[in-house]
TORKOL-4160 file (C-alpha; in steps of 0.2 Angstrom, whole numbers, padded with zeros to 4 digits, m for minus):
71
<pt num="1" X="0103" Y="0886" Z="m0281"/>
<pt num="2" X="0108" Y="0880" Z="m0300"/>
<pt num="3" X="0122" Y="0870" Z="m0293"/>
<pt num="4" X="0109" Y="0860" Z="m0280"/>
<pt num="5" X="0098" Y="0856" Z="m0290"/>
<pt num="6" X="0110" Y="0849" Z="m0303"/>
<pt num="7" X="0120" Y="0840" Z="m0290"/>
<pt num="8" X="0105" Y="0834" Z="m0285"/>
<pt num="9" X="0098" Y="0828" Z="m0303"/>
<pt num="10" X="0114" Y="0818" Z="m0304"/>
<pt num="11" X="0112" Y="0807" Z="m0289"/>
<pt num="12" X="0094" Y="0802" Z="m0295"/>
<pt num="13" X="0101" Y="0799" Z="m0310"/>
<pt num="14" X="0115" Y="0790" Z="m0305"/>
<pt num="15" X="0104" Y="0779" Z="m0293"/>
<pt num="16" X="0092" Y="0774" Z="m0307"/>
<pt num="17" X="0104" Y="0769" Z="m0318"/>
<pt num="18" X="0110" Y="0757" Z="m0306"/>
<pt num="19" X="0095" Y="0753" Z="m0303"/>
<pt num="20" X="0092" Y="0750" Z="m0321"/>
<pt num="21" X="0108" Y="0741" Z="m0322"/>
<pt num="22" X="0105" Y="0730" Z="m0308"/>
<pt num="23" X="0087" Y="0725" Z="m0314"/>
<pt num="24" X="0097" Y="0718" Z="m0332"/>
<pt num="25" X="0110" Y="0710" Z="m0327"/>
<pt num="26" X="0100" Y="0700" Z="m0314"/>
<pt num="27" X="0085" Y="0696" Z="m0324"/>
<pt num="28" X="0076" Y="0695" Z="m0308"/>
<pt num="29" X="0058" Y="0702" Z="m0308"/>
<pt num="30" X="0054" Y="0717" Z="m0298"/>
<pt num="31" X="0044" Y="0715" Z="m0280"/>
<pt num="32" X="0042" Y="0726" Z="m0266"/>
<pt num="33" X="0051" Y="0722" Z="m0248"/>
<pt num="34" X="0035" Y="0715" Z="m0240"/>
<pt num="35" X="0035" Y="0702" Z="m0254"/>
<pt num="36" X="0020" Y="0706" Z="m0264"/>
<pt num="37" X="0003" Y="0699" Z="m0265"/>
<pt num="38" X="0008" Y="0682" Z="m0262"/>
<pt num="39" X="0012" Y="0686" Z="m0244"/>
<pt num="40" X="m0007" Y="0690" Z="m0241"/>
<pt num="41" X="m0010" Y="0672" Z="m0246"/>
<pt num="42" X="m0019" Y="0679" Z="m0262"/>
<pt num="43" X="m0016" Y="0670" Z="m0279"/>
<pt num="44" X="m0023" Y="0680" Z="m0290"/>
<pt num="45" X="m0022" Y="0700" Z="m0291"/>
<pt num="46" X="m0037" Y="0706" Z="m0300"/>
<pt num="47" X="m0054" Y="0700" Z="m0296"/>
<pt num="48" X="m0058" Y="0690" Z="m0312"/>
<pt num="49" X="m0071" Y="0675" Z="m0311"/>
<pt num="50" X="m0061" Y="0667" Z="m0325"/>
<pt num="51" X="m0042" Y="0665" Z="m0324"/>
<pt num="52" X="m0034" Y="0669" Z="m0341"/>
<pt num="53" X="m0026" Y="0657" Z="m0355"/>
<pt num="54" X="m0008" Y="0658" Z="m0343"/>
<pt num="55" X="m0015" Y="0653" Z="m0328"/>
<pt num="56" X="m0025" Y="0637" Z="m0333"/>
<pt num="57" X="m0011" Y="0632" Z="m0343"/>
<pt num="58" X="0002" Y="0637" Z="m0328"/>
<pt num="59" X="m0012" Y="0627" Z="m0316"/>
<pt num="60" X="m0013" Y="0612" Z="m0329"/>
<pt num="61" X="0005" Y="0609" Z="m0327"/>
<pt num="62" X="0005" Y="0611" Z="m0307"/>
<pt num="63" X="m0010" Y="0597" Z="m0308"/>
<pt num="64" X="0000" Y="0585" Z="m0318"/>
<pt num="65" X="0014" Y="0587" Z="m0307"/>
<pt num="66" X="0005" Y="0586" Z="m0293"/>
<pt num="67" X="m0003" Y="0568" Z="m0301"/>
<pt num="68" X="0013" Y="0560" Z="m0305"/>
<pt num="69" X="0020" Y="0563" Z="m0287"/>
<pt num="70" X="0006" Y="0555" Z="m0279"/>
<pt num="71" X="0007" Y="0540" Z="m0293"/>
């Protein structure tokens, strides 16, 4: 009973640690396989009336791109 449950600490061990190695030497962010919330065609994830500082600056940027292609 020992030697299963050991065995079996091992593999999860092993699997999050490649995991864990995977995640830092992709530097990729973690998602989940459906693609997250941008594949229900929501942009933002809480229900704030106010975006915070990040956003309007990220949405600033995205504006003046958007003005020079059109110039």
């Amino acid at each position: 009973m020992v030697t299963v449950f050991l065995a079996t600490f091992a593999v999860f061990g092993l699997v999050i640690l490649g995991m864990s190695l995977g995640y830092m030497l992709r530097r990729k962010t973690l998602q989940g396989s459906c693609g997250g919330i941008g594949s229900l065609g929501l942009e933002k994830v809480c229900d704030c009336p106010e975006p915070c500082d990040a956003r309007k600056a990220r949405m600033a940027r995205e504006e003046k791109l958007n003005q020079k292609r059109i110039l």
